[in-house]
C-alpha positions as CSV (number, residue, x, y, z in Angstrom):
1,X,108.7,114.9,75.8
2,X,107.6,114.3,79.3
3,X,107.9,111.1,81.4
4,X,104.1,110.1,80.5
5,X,104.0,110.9,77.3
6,X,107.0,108.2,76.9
7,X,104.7,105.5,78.6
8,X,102.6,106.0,75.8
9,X,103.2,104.1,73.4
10,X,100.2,102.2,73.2
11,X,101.5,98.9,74.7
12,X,99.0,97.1,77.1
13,X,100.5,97.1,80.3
14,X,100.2,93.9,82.8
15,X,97.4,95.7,84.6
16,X,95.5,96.5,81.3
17,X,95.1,93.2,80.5
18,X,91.4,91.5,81.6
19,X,91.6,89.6,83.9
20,X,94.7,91.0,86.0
21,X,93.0,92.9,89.1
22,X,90.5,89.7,89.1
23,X,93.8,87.9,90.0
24,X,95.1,90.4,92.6
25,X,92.0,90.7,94.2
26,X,91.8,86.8,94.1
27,X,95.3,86.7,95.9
28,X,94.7,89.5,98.1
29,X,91.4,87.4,99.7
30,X,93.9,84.5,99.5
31,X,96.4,85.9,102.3
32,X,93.8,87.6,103.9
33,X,92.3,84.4,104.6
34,X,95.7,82.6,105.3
35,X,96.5,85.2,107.6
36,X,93.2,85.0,109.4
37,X,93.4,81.0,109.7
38,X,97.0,81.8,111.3
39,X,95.6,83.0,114.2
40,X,95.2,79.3,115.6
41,X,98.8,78.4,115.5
42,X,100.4,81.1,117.5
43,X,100.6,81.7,121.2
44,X,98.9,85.0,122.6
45,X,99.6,87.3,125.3
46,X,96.4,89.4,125.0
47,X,95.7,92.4,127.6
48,X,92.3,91.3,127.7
49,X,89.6,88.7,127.8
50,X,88.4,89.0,123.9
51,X,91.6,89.4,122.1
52,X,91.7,85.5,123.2
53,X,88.6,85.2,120.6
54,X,89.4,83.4,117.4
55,X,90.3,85.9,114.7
56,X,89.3,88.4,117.3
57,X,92.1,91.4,115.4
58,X,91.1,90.3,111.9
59,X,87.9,91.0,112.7
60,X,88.3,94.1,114.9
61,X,90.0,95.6,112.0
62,X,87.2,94.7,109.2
63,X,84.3,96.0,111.7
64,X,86.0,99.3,111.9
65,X,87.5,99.8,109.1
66,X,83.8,99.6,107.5
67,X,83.2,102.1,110.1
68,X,85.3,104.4,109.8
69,X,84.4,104.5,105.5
70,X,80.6,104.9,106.8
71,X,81.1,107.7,109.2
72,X,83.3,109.2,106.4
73,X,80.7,109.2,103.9
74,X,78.1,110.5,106.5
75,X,80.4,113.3,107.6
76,X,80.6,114.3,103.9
77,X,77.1,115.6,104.1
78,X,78.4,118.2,106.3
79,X,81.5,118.9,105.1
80,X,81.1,119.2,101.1
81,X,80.7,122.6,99.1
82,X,78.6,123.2,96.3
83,X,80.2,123.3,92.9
84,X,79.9,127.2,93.0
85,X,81.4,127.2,96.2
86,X,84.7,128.7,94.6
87,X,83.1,131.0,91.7
């Protein structure tokens, strides 16, 4: 009997519940937005001019992070095979 087949056992795990990943994604925006509103009550020693812009890394991160998934999914048009490819 292998290590999955022992999980199972039909029981609804925490995550299988509804409603659980509403609540995770509900406390994920929660100290996302905590962490942001942090960003007034510490002292900065920026390199440059805009990293002394309110929730300048917070948002620095969110631009380009949304790019980066973007410019993936664009560079997929290039990149993928047909299904064939390996027949």
């Amino acid at each position: 009997m292998t290590d999955h087949e022992k999980l199972d056992d039909g029981a609804k795990r925490w995550l299988d519940r509804p409603g659980s990943v509403d609540i995770i994604f509900w406390i994920l925006c929660l100290v996302c937005g905590v962490l942001f509103l942090a960003d007034a009550f510490y002292v900065k020693h920026p390199h440059f001019e805009v990293e002394y812009l309110f929730g300048f890394y917070a948002l620095f991160g969110f631009v380009f992070s949304v790019g980066l998934v973007l410019s993936a999914k664009e560079l997929r048009r290039f990149l993928k095979r047909g299904e064939d490819y390996y027949d």
